[in-house]
N, C-alpha and C positions, 0 to 999 in steps of 0.2 A: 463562432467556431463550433467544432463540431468533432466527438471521438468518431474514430475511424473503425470498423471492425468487417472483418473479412468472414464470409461460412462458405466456405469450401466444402463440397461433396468428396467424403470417403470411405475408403472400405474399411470399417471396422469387425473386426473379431473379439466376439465376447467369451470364445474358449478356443483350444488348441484344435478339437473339432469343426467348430462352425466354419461355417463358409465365406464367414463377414456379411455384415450388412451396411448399405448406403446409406452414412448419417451425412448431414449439413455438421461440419464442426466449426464454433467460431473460434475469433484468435483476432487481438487486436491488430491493425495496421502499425508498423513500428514507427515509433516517431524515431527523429533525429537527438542526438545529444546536444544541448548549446554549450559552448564551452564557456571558463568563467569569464573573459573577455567579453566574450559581446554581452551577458548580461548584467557584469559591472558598466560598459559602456549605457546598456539600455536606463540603468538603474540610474548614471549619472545624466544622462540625456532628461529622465522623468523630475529629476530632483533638486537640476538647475547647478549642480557641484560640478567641479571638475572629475574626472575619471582617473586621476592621481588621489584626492580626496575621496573620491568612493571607494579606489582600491584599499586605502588607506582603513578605512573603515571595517570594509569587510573579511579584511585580515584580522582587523580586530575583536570583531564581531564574533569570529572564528575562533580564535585563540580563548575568547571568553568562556565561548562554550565549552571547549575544550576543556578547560581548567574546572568548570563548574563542575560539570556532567560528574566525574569520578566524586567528587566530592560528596553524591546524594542531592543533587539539587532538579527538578522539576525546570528546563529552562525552556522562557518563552522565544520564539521564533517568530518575530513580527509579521503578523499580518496568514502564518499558516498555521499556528499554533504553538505546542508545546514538546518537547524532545527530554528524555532522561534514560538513563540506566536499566535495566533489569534481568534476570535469568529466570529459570525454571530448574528444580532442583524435584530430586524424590525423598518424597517423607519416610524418616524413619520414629521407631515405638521409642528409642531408649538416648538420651545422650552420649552415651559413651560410642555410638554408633555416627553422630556428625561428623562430615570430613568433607573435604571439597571435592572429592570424585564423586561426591552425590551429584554436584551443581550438574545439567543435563547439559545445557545451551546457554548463554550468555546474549542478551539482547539489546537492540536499541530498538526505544518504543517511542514511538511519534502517535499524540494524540493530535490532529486535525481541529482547527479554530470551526467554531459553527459555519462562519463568512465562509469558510474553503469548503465544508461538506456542502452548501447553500451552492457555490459553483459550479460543483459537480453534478449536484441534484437537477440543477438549469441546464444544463452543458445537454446537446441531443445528442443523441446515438446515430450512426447512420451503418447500417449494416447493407453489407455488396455480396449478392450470392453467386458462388459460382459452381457451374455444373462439376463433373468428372472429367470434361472436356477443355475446363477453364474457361467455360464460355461463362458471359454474365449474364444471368436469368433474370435475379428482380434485385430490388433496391429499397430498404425500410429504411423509414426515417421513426425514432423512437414515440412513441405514446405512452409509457408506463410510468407507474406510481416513482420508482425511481428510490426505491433502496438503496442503502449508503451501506456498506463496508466498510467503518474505519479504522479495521485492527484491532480497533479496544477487545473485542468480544461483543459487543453490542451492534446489532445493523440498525439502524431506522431509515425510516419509510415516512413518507407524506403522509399516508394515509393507514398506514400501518401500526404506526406508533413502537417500532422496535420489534429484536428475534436476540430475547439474551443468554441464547444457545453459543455463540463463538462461532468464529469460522475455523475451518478445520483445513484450508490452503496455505499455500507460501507467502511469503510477504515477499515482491519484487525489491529485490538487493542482500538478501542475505539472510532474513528468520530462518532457518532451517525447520523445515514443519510448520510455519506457519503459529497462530495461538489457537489451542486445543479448546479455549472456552475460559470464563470469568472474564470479568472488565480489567484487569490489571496487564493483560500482555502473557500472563505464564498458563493461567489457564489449567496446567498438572498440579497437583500435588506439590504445597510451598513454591508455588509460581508466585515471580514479586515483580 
């Protein structure tokens, strides 16, 4: 398998002046959603259970976490890693000054199993160019060291050994901003 990623030629303007200039912009190819049926079905097919017993499970699976997460608990996600709690809040000098209209964002932070960054690190890239015409011009298949991203605030690299600067983008499904920097998810100011 293989990510899909589109660069389209467009006109970009870098001020209310300019003219735009023609950049390549990428953007991945959208996948599809699976719904939770087929891959409770796939997961009972893989696992030899019935697909009443799998459902059965992963209702519970669900509700477990559920229950945990509020609680302050770190919960493991088999086989992708780890999922808990956390916000970002601004620091104030004095106690009399804490209140919860400090809290900024409220988060869910998923840290990624080694095994899954490892997947993705293997996973090729195949990027499709296409002119200003929508024609297709060329076609890359990846070669690179193959940085990881995994939210934490830490990227690592094969060969790189890490950038633990944060990322400063969105998290696809809901961070609002994204984490601003530190390994924790909050990254500001009493980020936890």
């Amino acid at each position: 398998m293989a990510l899909k990623v589109k660069a389209r030629e467009k006109k970009l303007k870098f001020s209310k002046e300019s003219e735009g200039e023609w950049r390549y912009v990428m953007q991945p190819e959208l996948y599809s959603s699976l719904t939770q049926s087929k891959v409770i079905k796939e997961a009972a097919l893989r696992s030899g259970v019935s697909e009443g017993v799998m459902q059965a499970c992963w209702d519970a699976a669900g509700e477990v976490i559920k229950a945990w997460l509020p609680e302050g608990h770190s919960v493991p996600l088999p086989g992708l890693g780890t999922c808990r709690f956390g916000l970002s809040a601004t620091s104030v000098d004095d106690v009399n000054k804490v209140k919860t209209s400090l809290i900024k964002v409220r988060r869910i932070i998923f840290t990624p199993a080694v095994e899954l960054k490892d997947e993705l690190r293997n996973t090729a890239v195949v990027i499709s160019c296409y002119d200003r015409d929508g024609k297709e011009v060329k076609r890359v298949t990846s070669a690179d060291d193959a940085e990881i991203d995994d939210g934490t605030g830490e990227n690592t690299g094969q060969n790189t050994g890490g950038n633990t600067g944060g990322n400063t983008g969105g998290n696809t499904g809901g961070n609002e901003g994204g984490n601003t920097g530190g390994t924790t998810g909050g990254g500001e100011e009493g980020g936890m």
